[in-house]
TIKOL-258456 format. One record per atom (N, C-alpha, C): y, z, x. Coordinates in steps of 0.001 Angstrom, whole numbers, plus 524288, in hexadecimal, padded with zeros to 5 digits. Atoms other than C-alpha are relative to their C-alpha. Last residue first. Layout:
YZX;...
// end
This chain:
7FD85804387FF39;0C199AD6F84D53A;801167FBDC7FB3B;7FB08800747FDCD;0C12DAE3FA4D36F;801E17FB798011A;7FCB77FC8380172;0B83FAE6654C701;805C67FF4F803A8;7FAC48053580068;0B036ADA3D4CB5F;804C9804C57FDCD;800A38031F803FC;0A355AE4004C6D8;8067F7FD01800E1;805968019A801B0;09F22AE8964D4B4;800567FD537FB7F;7FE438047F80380;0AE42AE88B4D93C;7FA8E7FCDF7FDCD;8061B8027E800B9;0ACFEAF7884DFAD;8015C7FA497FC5D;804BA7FCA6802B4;0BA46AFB4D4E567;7F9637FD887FE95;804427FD867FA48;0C77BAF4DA4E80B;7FC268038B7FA82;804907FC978015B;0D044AEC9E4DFF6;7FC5F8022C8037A;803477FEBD7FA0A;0DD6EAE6E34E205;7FC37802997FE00;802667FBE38030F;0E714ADF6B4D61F;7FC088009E80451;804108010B7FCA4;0F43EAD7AE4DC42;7FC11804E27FBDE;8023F8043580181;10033AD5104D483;7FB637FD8B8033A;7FFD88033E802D3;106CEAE0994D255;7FC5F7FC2F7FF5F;7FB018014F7FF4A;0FD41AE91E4D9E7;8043C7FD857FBA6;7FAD2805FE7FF6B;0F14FAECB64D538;8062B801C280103;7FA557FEA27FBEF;0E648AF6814DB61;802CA7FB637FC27;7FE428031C80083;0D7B2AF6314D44E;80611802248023D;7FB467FED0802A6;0CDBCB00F24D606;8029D7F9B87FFAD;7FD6D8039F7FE31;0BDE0B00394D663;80710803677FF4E;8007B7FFD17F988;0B3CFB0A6F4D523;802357FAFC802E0;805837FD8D7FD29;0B46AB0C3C4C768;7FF757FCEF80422;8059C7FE7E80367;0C0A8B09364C3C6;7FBA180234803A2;805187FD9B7FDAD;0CF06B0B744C909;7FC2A7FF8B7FB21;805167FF868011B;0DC1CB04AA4C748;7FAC38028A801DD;803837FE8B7FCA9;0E9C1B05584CF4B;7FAE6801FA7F95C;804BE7FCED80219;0F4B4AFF1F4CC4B;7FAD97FFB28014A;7FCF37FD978068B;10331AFC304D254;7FC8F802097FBC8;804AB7FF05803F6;0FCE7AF9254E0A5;8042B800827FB46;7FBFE7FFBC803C0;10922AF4174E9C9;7FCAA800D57FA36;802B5803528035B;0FDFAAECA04F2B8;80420801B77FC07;7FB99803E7801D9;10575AF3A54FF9F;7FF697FCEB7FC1E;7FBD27FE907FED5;0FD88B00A3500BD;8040A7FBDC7FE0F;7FE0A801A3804C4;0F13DAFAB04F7DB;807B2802CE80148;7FFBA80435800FF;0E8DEAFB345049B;803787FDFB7FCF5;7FC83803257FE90;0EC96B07EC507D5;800147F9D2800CB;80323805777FD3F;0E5B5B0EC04FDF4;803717FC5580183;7FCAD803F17FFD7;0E978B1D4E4FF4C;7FC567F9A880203;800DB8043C7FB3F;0DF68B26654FBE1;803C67FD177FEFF;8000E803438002F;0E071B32A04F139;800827FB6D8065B;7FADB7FE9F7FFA5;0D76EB3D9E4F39A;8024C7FA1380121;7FF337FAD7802EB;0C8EDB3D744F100;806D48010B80219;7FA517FDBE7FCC6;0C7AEB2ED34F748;80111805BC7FB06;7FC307FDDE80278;0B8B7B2CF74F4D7;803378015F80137;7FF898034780473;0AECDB24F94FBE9;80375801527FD16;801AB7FCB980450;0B1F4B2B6350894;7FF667FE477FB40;7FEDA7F88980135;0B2CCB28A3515F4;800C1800337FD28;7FECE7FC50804FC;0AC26B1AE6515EF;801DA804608021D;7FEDF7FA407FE78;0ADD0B13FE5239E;802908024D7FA9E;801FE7FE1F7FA35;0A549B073D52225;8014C8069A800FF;7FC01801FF7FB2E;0A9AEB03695143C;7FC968048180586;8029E803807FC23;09EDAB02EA509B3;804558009480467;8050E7FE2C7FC4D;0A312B0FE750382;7FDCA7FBD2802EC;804998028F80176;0B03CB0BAB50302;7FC148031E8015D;801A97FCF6803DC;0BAD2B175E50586;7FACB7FBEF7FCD7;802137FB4D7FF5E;0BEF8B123951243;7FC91802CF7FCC9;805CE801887FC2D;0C275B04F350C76;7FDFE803CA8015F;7FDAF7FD2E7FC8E;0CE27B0B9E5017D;7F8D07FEF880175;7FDE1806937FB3E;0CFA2B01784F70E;7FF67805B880515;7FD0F7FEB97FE7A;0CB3CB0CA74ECF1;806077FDA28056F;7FBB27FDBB8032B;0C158B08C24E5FF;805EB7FFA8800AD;7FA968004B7FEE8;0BA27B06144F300;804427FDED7FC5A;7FF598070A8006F;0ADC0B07524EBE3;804647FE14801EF;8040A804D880008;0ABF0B14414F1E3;8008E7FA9A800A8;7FC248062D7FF0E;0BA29B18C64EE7F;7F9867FCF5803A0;806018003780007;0B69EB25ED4E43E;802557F74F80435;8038B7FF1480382;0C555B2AFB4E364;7FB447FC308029C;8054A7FAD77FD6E;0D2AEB2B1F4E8F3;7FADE7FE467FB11;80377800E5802F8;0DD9DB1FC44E97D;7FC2B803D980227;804747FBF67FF6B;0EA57B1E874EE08;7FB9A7FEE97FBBC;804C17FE2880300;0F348B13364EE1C;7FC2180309800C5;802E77FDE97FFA8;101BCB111D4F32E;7FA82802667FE0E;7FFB97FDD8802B5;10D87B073F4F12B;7F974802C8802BB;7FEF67FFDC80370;11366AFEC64F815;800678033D7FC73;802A47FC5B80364;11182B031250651;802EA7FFC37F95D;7FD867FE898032A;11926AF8F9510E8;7FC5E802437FA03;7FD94803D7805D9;110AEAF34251A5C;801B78041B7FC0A;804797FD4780432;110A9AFB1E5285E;800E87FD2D7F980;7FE9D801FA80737;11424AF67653396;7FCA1802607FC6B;8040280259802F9;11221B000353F22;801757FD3C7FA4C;80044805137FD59;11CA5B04B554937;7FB167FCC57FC3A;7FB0280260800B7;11F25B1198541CA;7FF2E7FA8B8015D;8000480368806A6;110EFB1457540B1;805597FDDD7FF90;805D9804607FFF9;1100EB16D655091;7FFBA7FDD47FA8B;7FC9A803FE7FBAE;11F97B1DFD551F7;7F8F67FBFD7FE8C;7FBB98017F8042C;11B1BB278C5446F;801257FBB980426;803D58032680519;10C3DB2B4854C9C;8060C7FB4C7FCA1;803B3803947FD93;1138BB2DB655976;7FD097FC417FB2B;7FC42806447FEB0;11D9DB34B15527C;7FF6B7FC84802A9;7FDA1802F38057F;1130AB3CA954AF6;803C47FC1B802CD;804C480370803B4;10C28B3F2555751;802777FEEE7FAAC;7FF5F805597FD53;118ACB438A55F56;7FB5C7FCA97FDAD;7FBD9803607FFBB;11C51B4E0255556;7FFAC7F9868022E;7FB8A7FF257FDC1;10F14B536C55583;8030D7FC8C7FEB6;7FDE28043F7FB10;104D5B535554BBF;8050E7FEAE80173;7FAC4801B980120;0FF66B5FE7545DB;8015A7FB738039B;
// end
């Protein structure tokens, strides 16, 4: 359990921190290998893999302030758009994301 004076140690240390304003929010679970998923950890080429698969959903905090509005998925890619921006992560072997 954590004490009184460790939470208001922790709430007085994030209080003093900018923080950019949270549009809107994106989760994402499933098979993230090809980093699918925009979430670096979950590459298999990246240095500190822990796990190719998110089995419960993941927050991707890249797309916190982008103001997503839809969200696509194929085979081992996804796509993110905004109004007037379009984002892709994943495998781009046949030009699929770019």
């Amino acid at each position: 359990m954590i004490s009184r004076w460790q939470t208001t140690r922790f709430l007085s240390n994030s209080a003093g921190k900018t923080r950019k304003n949270v549009d809107c929010a994106v989760y994402g679970c499933g098979l993230s290998a090809s980093g699918a998923l925009a979430i670096p950890k979950l590459v298999a080429n990246s240095d500190d893999v822990t796990a190719g698969e998110a089995r419960f959903p993941k927050r991707i905090a890249y797309f916190n302030t982008k103001s997503i509005k839809f969200i696509s998925s194929g085979f081992g890619f996804s796509l993110f758009a905004s109004k007037n921006r379009l984002y892709g992560a994943g495998i781009n072997n046949r030009s699929v994301v770019s």
